[in-house]
TIBADO-395272 format. One record per atom (N, C-alpha, C): residue in three letters; atom name; y, z, x. Coordinates in nm, 4 decimals. Example, Ala and Ser with C-alpha at 12.3 -4.5 7.8 and 13.67 -1.06 7.14 Angstrom:
2
code=ALA; site=N; v=-0.5690; w=0.7800; u=1.3190
code=ALA; site=CA; v=-0.4500; w=0.7800; u=1.2300
code=ALA; site=C; v=-0.3300; w=0.7800; u=1.3200
code=SER; site=N; v=-0.2250; w=0.7080; u=1.2850
code=SER; site=CA; v=-0.1060; w=0.7140; u=1.3670
code=SER; site=C; v=0.0030; w=0.7870; u=1.2900
This chain:
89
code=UNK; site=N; v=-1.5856; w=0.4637; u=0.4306
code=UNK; site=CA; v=-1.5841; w=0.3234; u=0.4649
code=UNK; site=C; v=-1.4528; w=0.2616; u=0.4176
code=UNK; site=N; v=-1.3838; w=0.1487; u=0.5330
code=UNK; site=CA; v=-1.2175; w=0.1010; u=0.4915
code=UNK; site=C; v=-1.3169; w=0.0071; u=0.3696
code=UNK; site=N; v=-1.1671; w=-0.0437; u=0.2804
code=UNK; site=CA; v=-1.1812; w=-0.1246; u=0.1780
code=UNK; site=C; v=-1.0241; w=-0.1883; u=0.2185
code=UNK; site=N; v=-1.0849; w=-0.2984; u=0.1923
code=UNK; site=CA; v=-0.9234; w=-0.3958; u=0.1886
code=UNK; site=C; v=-0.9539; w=-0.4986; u=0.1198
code=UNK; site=N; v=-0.7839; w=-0.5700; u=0.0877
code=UNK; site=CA; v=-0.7638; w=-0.6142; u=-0.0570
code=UNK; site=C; v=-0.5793; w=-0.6460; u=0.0000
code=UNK; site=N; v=-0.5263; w=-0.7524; u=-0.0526
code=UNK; site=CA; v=-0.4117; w=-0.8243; u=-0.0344
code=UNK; site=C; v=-0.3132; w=-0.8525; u=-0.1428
code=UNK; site=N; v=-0.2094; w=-0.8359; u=-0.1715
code=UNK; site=CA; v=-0.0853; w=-0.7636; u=-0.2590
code=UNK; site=C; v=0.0366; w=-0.9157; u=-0.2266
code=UNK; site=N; v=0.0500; w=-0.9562; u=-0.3057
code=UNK; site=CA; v=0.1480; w=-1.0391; u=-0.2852
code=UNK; site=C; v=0.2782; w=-0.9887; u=-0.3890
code=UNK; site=N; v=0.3886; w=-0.9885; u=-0.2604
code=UNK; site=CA; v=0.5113; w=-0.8570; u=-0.3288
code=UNK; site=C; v=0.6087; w=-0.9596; u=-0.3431
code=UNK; site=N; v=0.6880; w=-0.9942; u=-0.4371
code=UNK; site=CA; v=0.7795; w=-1.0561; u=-0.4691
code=UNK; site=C; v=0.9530; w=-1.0811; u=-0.4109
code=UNK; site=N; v=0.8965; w=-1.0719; u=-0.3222
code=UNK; site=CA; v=1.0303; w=-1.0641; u=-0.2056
code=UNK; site=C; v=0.9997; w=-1.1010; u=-0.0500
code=UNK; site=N; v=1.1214; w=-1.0202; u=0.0328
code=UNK; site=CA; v=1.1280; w=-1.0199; u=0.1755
code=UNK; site=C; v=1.0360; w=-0.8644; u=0.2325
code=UNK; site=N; v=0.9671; w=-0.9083; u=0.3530
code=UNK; site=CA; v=0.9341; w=-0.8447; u=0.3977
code=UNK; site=C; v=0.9829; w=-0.6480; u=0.3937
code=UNK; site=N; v=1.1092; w=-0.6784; u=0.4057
code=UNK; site=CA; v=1.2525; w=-0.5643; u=0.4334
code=UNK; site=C; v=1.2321; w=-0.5247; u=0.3143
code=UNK; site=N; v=1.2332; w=-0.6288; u=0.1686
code=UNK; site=CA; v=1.2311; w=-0.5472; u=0.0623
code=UNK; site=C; v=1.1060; w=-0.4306; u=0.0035
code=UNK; site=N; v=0.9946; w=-0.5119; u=0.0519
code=UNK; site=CA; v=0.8517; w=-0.4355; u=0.0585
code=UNK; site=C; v=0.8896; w=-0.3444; u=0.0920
code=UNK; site=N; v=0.9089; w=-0.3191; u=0.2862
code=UNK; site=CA; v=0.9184; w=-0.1519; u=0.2950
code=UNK; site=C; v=1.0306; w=-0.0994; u=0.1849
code=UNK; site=N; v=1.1290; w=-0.1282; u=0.1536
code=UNK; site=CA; v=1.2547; w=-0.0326; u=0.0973
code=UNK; site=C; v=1.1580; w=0.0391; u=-0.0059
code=UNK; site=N; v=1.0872; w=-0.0542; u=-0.1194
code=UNK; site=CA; v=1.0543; w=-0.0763; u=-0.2243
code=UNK; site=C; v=0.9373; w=0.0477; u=-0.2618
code=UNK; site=N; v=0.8442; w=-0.0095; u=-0.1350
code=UNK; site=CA; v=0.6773; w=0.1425; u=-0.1139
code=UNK; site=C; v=0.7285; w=0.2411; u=-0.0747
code=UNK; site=N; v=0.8236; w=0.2370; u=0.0495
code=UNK; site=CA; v=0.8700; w=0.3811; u=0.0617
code=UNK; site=C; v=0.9634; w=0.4817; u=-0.0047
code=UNK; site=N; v=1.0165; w=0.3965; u=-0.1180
code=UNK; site=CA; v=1.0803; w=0.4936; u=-0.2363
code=UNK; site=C; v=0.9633; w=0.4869; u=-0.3172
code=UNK; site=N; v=0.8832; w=0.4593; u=-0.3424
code=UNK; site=CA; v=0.7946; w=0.4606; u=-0.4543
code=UNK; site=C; v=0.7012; w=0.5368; u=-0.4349
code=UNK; site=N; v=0.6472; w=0.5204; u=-0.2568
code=UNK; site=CA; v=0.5639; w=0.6356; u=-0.2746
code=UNK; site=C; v=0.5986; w=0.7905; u=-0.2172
code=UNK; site=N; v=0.7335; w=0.7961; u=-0.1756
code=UNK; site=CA; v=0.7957; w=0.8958; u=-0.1484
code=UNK; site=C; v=0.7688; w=0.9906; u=-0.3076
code=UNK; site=N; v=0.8361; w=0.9081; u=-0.3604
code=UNK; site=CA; v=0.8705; w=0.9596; u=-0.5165
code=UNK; site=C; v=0.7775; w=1.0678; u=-0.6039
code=UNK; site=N; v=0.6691; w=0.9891; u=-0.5775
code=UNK; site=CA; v=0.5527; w=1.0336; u=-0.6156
code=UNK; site=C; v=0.4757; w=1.1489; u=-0.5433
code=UNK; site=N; v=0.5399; w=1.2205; u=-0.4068
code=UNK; site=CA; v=0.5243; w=1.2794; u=-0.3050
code=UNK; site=C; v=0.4079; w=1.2407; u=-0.1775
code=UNK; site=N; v=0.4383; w=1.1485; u=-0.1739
code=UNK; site=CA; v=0.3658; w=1.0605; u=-0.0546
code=UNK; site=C; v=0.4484; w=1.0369; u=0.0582
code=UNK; site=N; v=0.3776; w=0.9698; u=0.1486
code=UNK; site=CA; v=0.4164; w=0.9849; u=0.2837
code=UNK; site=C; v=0.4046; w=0.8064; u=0.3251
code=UNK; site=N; v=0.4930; w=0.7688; u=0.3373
code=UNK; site=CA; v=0.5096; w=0.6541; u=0.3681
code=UNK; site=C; v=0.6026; w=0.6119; u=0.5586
code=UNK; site=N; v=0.5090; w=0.5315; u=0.5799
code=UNK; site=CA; v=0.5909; w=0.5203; u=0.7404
code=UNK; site=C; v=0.5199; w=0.3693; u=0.7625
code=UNK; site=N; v=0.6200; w=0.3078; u=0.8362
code=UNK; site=CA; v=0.5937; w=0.1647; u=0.8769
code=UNK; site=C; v=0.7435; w=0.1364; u=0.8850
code=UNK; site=N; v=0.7353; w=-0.0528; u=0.8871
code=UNK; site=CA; v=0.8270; w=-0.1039; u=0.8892
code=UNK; site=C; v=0.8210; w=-0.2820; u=0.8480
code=UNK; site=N; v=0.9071; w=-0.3991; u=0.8771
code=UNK; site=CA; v=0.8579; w=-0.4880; u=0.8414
code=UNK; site=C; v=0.7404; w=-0.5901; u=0.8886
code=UNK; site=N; v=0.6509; w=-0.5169; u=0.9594
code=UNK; site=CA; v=0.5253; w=-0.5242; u=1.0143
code=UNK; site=C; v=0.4330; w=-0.4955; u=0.9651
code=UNK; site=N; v=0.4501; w=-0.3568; u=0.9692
code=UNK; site=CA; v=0.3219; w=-0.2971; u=0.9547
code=UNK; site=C; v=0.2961; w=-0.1428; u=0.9651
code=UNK; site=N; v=0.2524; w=-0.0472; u=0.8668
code=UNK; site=CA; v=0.2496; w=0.0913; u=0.8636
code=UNK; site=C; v=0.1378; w=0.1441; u=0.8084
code=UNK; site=N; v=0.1279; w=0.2874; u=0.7634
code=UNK; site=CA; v=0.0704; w=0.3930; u=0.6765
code=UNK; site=C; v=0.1465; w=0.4474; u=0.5612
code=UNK; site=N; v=-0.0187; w=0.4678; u=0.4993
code=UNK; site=CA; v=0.0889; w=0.5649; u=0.3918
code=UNK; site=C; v=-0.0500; w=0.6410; u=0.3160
code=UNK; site=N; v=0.0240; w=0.7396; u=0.3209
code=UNK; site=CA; v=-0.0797; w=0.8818; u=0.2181
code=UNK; site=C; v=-0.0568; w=0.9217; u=0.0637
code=UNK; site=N; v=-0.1320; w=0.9636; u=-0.0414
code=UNK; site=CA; v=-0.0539; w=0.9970; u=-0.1865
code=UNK; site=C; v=-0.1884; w=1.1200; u=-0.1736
code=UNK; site=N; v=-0.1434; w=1.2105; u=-0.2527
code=UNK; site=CA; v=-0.2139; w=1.2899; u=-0.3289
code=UNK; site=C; v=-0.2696; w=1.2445; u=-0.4554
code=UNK; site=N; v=-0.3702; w=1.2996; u=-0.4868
code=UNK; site=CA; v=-0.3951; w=1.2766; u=-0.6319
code=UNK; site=C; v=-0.4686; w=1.4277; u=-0.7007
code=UNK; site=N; v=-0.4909; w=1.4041; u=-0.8294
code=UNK; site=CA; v=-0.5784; w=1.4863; u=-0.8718
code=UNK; site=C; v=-0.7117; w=1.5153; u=-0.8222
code=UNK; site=N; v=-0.7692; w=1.4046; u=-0.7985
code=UNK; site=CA; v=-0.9307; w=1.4262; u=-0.7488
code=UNK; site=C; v=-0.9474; w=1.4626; u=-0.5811
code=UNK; site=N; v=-0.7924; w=1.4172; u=-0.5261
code=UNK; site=CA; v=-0.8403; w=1.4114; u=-0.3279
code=UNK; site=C; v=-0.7139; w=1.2488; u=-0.3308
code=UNK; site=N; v=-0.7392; w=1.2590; u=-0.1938
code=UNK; site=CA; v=-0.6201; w=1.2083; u=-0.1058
code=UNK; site=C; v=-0.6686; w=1.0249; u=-0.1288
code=UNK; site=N; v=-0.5237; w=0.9358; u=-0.0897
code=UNK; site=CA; v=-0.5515; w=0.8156; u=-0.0349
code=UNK; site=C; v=-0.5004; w=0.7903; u=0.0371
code=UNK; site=N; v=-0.5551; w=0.7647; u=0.1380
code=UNK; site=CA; v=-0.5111; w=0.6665; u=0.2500
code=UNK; site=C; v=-0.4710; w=0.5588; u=0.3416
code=UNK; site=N; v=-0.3919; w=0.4356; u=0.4092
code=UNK; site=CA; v=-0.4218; w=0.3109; u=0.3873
code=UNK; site=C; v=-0.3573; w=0.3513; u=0.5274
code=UNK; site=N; v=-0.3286; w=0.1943; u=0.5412
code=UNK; site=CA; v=-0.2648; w=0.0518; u=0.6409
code=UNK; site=C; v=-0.2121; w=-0.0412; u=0.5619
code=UNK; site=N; v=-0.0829; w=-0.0852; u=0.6392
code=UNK; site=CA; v=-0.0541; w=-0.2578; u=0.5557
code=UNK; site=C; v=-0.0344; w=-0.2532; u=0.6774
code=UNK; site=N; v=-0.0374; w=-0.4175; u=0.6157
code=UNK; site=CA; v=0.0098; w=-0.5587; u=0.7217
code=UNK; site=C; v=0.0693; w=-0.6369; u=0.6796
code=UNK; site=N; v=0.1841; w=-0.6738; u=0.6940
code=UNK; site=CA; v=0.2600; w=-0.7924; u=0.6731
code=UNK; site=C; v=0.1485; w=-0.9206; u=0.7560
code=UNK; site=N; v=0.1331; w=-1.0020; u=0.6599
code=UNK; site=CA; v=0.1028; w=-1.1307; u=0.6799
code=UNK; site=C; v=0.1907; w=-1.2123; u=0.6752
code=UNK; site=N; v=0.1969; w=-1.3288; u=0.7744
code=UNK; site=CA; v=0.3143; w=-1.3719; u=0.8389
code=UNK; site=C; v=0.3186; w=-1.5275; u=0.7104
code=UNK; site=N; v=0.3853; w=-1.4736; u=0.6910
code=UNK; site=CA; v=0.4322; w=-1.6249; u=0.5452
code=UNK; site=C; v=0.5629; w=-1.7160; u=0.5293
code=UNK; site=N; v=0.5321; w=-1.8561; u=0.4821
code=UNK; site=CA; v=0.6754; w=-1.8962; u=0.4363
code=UNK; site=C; v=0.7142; w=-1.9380; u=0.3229
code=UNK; site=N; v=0.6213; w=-1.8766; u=0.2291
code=UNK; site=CA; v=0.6707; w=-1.8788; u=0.0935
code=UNK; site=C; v=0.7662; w=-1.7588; u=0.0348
code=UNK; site=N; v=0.8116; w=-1.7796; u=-0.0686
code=UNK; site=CA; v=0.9222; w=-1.6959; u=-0.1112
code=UNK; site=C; v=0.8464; w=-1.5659; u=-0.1681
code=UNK; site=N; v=0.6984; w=-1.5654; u=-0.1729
code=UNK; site=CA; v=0.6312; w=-1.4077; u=-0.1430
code=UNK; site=C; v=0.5931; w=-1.3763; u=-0.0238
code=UNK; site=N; v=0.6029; w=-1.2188; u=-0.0492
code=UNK; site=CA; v=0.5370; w=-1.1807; u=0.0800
code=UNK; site=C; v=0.4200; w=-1.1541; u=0.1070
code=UNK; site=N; v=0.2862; w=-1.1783; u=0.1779
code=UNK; site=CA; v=0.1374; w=-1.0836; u=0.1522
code=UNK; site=C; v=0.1392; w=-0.9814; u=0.2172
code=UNK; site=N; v=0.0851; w=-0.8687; u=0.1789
code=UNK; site=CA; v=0.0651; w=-0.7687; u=0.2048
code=UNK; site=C; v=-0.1020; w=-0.7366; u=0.2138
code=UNK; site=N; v=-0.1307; w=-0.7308; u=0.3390
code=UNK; site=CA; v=-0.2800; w=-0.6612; u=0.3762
code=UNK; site=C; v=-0.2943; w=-0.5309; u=0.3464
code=UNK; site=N; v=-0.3596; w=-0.4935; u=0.2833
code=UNK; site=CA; v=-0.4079; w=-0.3097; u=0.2996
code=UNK; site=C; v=-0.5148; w=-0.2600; u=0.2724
code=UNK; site=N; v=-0.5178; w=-0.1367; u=0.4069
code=UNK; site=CA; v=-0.6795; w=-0.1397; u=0.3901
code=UNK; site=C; v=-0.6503; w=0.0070; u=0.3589
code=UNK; site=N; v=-0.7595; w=0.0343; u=0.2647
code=UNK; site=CA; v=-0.7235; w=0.1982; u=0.2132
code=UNK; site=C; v=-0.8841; w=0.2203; u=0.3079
code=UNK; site=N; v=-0.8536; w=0.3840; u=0.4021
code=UNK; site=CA; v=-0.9169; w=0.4259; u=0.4993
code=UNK; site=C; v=-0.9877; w=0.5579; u=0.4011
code=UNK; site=N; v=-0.9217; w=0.6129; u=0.3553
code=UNK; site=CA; v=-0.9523; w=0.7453; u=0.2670
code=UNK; site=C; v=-0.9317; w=0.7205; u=0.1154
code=UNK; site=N; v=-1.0182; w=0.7767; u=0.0092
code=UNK; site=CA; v=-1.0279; w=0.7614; u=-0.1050
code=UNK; site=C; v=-1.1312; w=0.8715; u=-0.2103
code=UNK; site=N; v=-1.0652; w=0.9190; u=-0.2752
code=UNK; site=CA; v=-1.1498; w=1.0186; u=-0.3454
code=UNK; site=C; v=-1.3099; w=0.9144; u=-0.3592
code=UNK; site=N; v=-1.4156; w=1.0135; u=-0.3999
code=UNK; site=CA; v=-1.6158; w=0.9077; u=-0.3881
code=UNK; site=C; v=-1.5406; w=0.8780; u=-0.5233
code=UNK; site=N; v=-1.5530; w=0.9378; u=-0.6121
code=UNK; site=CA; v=-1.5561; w=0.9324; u=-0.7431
code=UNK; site=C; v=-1.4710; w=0.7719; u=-0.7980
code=UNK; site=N; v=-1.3904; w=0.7573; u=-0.7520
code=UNK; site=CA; v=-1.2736; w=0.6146; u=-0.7749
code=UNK; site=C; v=-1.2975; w=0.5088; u=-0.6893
code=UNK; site=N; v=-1.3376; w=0.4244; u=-0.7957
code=UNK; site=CA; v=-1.3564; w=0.2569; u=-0.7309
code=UNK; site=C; v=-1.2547; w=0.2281; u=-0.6991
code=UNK; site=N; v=-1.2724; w=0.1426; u=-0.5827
code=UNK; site=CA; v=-1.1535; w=0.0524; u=-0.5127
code=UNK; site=C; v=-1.0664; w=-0.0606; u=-0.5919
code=UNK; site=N; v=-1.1592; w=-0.0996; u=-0.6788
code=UNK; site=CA; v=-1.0692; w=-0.1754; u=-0.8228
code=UNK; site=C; v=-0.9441; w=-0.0889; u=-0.8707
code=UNK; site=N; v=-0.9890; w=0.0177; u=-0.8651
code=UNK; site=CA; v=-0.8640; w=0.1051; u=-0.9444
code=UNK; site=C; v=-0.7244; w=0.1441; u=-0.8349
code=UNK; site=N; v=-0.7986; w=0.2124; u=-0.7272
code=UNK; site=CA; v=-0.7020; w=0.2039; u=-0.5979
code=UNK; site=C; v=-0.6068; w=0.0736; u=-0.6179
code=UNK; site=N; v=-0.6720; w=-0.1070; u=-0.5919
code=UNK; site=CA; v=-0.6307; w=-0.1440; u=-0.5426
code=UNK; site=C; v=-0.4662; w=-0.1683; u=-0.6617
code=UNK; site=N; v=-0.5645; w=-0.1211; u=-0.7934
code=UNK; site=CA; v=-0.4570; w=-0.1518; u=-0.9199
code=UNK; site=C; v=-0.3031; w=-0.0673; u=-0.8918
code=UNK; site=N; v=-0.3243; w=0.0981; u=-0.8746
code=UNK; site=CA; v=-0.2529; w=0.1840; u=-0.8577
code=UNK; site=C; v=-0.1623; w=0.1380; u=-0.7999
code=UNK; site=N; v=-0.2228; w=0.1199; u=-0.6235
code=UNK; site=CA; v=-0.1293; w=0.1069; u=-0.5089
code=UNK; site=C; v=-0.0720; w=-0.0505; u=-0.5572
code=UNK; site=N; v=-0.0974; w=-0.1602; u=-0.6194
code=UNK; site=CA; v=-0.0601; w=-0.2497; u=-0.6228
code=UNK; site=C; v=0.1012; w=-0.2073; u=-0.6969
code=UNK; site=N; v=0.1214; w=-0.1291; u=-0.8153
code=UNK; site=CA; v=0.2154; w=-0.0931; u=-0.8890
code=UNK; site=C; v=0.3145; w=-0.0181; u=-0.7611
code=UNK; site=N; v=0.2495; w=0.0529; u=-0.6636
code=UNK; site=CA; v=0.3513; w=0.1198; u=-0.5868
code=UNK; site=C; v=0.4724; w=0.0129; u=-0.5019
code=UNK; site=N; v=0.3574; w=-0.0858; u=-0.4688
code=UNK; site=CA; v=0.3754; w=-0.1983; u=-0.3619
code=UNK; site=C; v=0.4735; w=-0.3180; u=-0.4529
């Protein structure tokens, strides 16, 4: 079952992607999108995560970020996901 949950990133749209896709590259993840809207995969110890973002269209000097994580180890609450991926984002 998706779970979603909204990330407000301290910048421009442009900077978000630069920002997740070195971060979760790094970590050996798979990151693809753009200043719209993408995917992205991580490994973990227990099993995989999965998502979506969305740029939400804003005119404040943050950006929101929608994401719905599609895949998620049973064992890990979505509280913790949303903590993790929030640090990536």
């Amino acid at each position: 079952m998706a779970s979603s949950f909204n990330i407000d990133f301290p910048g421009s749209a442009n900077e978000f992607v630069v920002n997740a896709n070195k971060a979760i590259q790094t970590k050996g993840g798979i990151f693809e999108g753009n200043h719209e809207a993408g995917n992205f995969s991580l490994k973990t110890l227990i099993g995989a995560v999965k998502g979506t973002y969305k740029i939400v269209p804003n005119t404040g000097s943050q950006t929101k970020i929608a994401v719905t994580i599609t895949q998620k180890p049973m064992l890990v609450p979505i509280s913790k996901i949303q903590e993790v991926i929030s640090q990536y984002f």
